[in-house]
C-alpha positions in Angstrom: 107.0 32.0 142.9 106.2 35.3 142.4 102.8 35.2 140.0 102.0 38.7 139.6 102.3 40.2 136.3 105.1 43.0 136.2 104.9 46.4 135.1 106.3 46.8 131.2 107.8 49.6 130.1 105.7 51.6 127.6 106.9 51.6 124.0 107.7 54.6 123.1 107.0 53.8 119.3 103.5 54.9 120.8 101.9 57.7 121.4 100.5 58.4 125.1 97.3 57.5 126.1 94.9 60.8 126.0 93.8 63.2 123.9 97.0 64.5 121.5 98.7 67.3 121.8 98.2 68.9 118.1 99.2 72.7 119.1 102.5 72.3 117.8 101.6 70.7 114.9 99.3 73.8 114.2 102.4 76.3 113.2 102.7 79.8 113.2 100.7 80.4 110.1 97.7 78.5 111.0 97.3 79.9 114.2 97.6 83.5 112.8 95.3 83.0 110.6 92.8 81.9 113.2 93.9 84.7 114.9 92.6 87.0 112.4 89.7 84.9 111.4 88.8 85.5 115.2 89.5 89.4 114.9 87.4 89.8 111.9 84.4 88.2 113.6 84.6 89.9 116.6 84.8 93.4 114.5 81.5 92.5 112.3 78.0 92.4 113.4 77.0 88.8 113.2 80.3 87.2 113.2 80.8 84.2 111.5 77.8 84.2 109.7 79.0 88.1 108.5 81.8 87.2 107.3 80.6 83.8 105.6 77.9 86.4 103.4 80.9 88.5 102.6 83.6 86.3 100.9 80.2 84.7 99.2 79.2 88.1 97.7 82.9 88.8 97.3 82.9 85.3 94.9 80.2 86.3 93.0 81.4 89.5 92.2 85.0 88.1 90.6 82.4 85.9 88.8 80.7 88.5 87.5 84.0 90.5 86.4 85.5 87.5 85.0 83.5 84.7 84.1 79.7 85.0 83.7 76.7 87.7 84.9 73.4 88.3 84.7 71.6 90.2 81.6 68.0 91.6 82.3 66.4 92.0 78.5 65.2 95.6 78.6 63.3 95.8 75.4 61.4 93.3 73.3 64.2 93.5 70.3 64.7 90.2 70.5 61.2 88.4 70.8 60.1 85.9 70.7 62.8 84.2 71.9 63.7 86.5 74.4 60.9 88.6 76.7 61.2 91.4 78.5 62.3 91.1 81.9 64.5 88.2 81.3 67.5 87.1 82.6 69.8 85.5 80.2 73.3 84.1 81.6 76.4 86.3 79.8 79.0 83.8 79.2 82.4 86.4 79.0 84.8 83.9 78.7 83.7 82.9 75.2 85.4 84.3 73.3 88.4 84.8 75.4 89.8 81.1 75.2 88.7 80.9 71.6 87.3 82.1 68.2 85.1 84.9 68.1 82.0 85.9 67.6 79.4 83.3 65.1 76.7 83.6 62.7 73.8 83.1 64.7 75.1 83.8 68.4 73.1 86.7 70.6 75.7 88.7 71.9 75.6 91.2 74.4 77.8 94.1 74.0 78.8 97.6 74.7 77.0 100.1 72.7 78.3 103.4 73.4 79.9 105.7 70.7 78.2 103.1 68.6 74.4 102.7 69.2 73.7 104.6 72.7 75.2 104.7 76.0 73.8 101.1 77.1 74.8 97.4 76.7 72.6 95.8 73.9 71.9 91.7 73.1 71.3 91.2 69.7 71.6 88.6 67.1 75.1 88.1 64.7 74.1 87.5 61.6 77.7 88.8 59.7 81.2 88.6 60.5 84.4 90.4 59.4 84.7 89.8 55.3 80.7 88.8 55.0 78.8 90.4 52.1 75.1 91.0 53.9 72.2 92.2 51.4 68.6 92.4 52.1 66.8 91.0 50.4 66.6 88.3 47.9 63.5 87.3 45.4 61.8 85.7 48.5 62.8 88.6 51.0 65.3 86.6 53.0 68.7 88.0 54.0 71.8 87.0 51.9 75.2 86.0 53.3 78.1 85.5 50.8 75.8 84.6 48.6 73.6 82.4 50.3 70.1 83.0 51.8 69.4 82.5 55.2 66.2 81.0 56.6 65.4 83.1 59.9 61.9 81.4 60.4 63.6 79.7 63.3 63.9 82.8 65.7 62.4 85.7 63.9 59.3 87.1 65.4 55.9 85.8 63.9 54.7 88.0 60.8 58.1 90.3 61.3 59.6 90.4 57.2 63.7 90.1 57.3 63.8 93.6 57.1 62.0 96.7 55.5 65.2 98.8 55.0 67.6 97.2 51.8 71.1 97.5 52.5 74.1 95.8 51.0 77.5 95.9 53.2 80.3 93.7 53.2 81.6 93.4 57.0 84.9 95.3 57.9 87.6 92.9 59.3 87.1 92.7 63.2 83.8 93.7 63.4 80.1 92.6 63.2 76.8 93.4 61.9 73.8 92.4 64.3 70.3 92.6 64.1 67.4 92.0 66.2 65.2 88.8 66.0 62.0 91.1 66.2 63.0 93.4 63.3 59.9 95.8 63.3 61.1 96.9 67.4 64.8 96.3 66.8 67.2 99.2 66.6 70.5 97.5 65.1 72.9 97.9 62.4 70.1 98.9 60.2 69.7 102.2 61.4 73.6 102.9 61.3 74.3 102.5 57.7 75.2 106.1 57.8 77.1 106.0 60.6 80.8 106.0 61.4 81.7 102.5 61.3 78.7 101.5 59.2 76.5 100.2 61.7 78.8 97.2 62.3 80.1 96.9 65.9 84.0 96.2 66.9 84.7 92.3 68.2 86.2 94.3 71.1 83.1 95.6 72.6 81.5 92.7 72.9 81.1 91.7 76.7 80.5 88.2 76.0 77.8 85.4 74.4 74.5 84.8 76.2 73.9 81.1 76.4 70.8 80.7 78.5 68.0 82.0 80.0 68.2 81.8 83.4 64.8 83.6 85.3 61.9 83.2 85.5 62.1 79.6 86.2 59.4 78.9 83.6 61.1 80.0 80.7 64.7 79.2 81.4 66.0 77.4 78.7 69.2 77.1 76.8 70.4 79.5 73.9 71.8 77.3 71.2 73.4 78.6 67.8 70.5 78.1 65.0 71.6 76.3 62.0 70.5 78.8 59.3 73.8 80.0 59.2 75.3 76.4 59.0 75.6 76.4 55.0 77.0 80.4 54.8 79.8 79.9 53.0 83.4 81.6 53.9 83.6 85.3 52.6 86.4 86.1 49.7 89.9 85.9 51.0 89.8 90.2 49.9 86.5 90.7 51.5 87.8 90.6 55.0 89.9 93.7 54.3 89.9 96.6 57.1 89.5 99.0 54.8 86.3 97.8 53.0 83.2 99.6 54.3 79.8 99.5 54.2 77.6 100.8 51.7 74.0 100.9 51.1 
């Protein structure tokens, strides 16, 4: 009797023994596009590495147009909180997605035609419709009616301000001083001005939320709550047409 084990035919449910064929599972489009991947490293000095530096500097830069960039502090405006030399994080999406601009955030905005051809960061302190007057019996700032502590975040020995005024906020814009108010060039010093001193919503490149460099005094910017009792400016207050005065 024949013992010997006979041949069985493979099944072909079953792939082949051996390393698989996967070069027409590729397609057309994926090997083009390691076609071109190829091309592009052979036309760059270094290569892959090149090109890997370029589409990361390319990311950061749609970041920065879009999302969030960097804000060096050029002046000490804003001290103590903020130093010179800083690097706060600008957060431009803010107030894209959402309300705008708070009592109490430190914006950083466009200045030119307004306060000088530069961005500026400074502190919001009213909004469209607020009555601001400086000062009260106790030399603290007025919103609507209500005083506002600044002891918080205004510079050591610095008074809420040495120049009265008494505005009420034109619809869609803001008035912004600095936290150091003897070194701060703000909305104080454009009371004459067209527009008042206040600064259109529209300029304003985004909110910074954080200090970022030098590692030592990166922190997070929160939103003070001195502001937090301010009450809602008169329904008539937020009127275009109202300017300042002072």
């Amino acid at each position: 009797m024949d013992t010997e084990a006979r041949p069985t035919e493979r099944d072909r449910s079953f792939p082949p023994d051996g390393p698989e064929d996967t070069s027409e599972r590729t397609g057309p489009e994926g090997r083009s596009r390691s076609a071109l991947v190829s091309r592009i490293t052979e036309w760059l000095p270094g290569g892959r590495i090149s090109l890997t530096l370029l589409l990361c500097l390319l990311f950061l830069a749609a970041v920065s147009a879009f999302v969030a960039r960097p804000f060096e502090i050029p002046s000490g405006s804003m001290e103590r909180g903020l130093r010179v030399g800083d690097r706060v994080l600008v957060n431009k999406l803010a107030y894209r997605l959402g309300a705008g601009p708070l009592r109490g955030d430190v914006i950083v905005f466009d200045g030119s035609g307004y306060f000088g051809e530069a961005d500026y960061i400074k502190r919001v302190v009213g909004v469209g419709g607020d009555h601001v007057v400086c000062c009260d019996g106790e030399g603290r700032i007025r919103v609507n009616g209500r005083s506002v502590d600044e002891s918080g975040f205004l510079y050591p020995g610095d008074s809420p301000s040495t120049v009265p005024f008494d505005v009420v906020v034109p619809g869609g814009r803001l008035f912004v001083l600095g936290d150091h108010r003897s070194r701060s060039s703000d909305s104080r010093d454009h009371l004459g001005s067209p527009g008042g001193g206040m600064i259109p919503v529209d300029v304003v490149v985004g909110r910074a939320d954080g200090i970022v460099w030098p590692p030592g005094h990166a922190t997070r910017l929160h939103r003070p709550g001195a502001y937090a009792r301010v009450p809602a400016p008169e329904a008539d207050a937020a009127h275009p047409a109202v300017g300042a005065h002072g």
